[in-house]
KEKEFI-17755 format. One record per atom (N, C-alpha, C): residue in three letters; x, y, z. Coordinates in pm, whole numbers, plus 50000, padded with zeros to 5 digits. Layout:
ALAXYZ;...
//
This chain:
UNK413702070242100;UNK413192080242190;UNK412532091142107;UNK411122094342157;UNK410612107142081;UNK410292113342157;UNK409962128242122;UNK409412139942183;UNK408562145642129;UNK408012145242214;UNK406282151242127;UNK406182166342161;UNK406282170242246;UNK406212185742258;UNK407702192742299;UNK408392192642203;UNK409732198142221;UNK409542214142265;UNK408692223442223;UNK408872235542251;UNK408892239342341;UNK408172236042454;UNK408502237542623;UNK410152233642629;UNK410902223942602;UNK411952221342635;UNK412652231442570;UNK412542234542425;UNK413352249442362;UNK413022261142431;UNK411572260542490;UNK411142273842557;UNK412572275942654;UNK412652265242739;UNK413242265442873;UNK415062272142836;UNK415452260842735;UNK416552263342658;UNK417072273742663;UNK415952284142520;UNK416102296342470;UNK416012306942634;UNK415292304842743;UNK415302315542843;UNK416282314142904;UNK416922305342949;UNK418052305643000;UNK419472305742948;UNK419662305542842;UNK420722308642756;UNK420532318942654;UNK419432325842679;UNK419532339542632;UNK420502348242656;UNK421022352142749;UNK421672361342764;UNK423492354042767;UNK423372343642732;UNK424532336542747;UNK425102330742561;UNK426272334542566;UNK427142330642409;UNK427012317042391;UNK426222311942289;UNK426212295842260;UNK426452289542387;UNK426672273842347;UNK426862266142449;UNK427892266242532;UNK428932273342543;UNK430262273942628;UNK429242282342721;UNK428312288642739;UNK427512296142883;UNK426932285142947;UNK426202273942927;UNK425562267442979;UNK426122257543123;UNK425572258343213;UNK426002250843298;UNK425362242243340;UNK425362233943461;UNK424512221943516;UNK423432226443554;UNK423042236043589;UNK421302244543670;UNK420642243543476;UNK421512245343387;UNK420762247743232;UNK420382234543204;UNK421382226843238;UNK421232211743191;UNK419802207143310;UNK420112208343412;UNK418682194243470;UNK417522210743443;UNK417352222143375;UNK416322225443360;UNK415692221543230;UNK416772217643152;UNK416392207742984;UNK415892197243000;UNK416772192843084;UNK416312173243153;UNK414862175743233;UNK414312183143308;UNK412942182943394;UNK411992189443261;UNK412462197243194;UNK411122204343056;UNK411292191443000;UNK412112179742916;UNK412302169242847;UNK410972162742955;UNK411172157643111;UNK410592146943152;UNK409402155043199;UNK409042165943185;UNK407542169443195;UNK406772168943069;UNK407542169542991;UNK406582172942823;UNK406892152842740;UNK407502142242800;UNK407672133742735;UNK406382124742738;UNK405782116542646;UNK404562107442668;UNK404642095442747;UNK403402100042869;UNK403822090243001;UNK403732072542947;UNK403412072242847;UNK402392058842791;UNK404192055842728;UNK404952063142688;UNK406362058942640;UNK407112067842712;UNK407482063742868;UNK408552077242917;UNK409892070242838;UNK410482081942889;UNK412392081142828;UNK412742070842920;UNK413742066342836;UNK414702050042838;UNK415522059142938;UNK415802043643040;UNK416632051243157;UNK417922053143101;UNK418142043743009;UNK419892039742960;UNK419692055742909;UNK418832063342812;UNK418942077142753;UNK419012086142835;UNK418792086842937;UNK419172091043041;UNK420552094743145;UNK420672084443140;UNK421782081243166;UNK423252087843126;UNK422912079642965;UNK423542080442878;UNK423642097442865;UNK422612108442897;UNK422932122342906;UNK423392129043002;UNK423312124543106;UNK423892123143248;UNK425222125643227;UNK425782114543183;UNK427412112043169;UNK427992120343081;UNK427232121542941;UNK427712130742842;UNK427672146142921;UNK427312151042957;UNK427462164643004;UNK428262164143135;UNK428462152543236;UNK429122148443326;UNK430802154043281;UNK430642146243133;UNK432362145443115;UNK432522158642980;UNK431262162042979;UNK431642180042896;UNK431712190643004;UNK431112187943171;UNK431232195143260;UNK433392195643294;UNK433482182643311;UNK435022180143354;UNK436122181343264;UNK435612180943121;UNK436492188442984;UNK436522202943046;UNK435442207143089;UNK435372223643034;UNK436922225543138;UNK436212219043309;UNK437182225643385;UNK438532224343387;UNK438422209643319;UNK440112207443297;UNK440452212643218;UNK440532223443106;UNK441102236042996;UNK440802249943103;UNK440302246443208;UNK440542260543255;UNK441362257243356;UNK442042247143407;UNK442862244943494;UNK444522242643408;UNK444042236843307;UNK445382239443200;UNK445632256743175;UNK444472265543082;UNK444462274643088;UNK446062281743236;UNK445202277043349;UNK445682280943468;UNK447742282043497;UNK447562267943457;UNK449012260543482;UNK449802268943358;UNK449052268743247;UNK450062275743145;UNK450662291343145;UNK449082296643173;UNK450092309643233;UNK451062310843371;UNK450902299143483;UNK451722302443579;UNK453102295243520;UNK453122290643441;UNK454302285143371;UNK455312296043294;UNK454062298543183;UNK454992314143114;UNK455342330343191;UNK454442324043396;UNK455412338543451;UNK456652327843515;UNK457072312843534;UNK458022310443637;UNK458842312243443;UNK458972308543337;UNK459572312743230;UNK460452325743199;UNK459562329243225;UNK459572349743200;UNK460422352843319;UNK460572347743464;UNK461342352643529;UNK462412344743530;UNK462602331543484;UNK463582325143429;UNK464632333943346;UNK464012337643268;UNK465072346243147;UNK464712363543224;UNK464642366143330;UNK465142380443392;UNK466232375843468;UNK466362365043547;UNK467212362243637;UNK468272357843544;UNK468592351843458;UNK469482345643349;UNK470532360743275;UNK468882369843259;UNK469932380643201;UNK470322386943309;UNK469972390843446;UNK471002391543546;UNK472432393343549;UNK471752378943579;UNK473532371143603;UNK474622369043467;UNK473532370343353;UNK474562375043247;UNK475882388343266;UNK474402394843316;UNK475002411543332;UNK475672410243404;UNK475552406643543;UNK476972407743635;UNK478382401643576;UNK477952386643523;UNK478902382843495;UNK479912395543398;UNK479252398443304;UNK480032411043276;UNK480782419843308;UNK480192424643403;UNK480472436043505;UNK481792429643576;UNK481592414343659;UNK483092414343724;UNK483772410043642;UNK484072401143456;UNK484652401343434;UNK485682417543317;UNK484422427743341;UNK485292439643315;UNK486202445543418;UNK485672444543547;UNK486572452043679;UNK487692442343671;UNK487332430243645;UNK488752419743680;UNK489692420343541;UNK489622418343414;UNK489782421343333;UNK490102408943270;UNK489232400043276;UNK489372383643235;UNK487842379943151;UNK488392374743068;UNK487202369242971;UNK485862361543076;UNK484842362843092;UNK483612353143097;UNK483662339443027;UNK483252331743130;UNK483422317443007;UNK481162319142941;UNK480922307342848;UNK479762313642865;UNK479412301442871;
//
């Protein structure tokens, strides 16, 4: 596969990820505006291989469903470290009480 006039496709690139941090900004509206500058600037006498196509399709398909699945982990992990965190408030609780009635009663706590 070649490209003969890549700079329209960097043009497109560089404007829309200007204002965005490397590639973790880019989304699917960035991607088919790379893919339409690629298939307007490619030579009609050799267009792009469908399999290359394709084949970019899927690759950003399954960098689209990486991204979201680390932000759905992201998600789960902090609701994990608050059911955690109130795990060990309720634990020291009931530590504490336990204390408390075995001082009024005057009998050891088992632990």
């Amino acid at each position: 596969m070649t490209v003969t006039a890549t700079t329209a496709a960097s043009s497109a690139a560089n404007a829309s990820s200007s204002a965005k941090s490397g590639l973790s900004g880019l989304n699917s509206g960035d991607f088919l505006k790379l893919m339409l500058a690629q298939m307007q600037q490619q030579d009609p006498t050799n267009p792009l291989d469908q399999k290359d196509m394709l084949a970019q399709m899927a690759q950003f398909s399954q960098l689209s469903s990486s991204t979201e699945m680390a932000d759905t982990l992201k998600t789960i992990s902090g609701q994990l470290d608050s059911v955690v965190s109130a795990q060990n408030a309720t634990q020291d609780a009931v530590a504490a009480l336990s204390d408390k009635i075995s001082a009024s009663t005057g009998t050891q706590a088992e632990a």
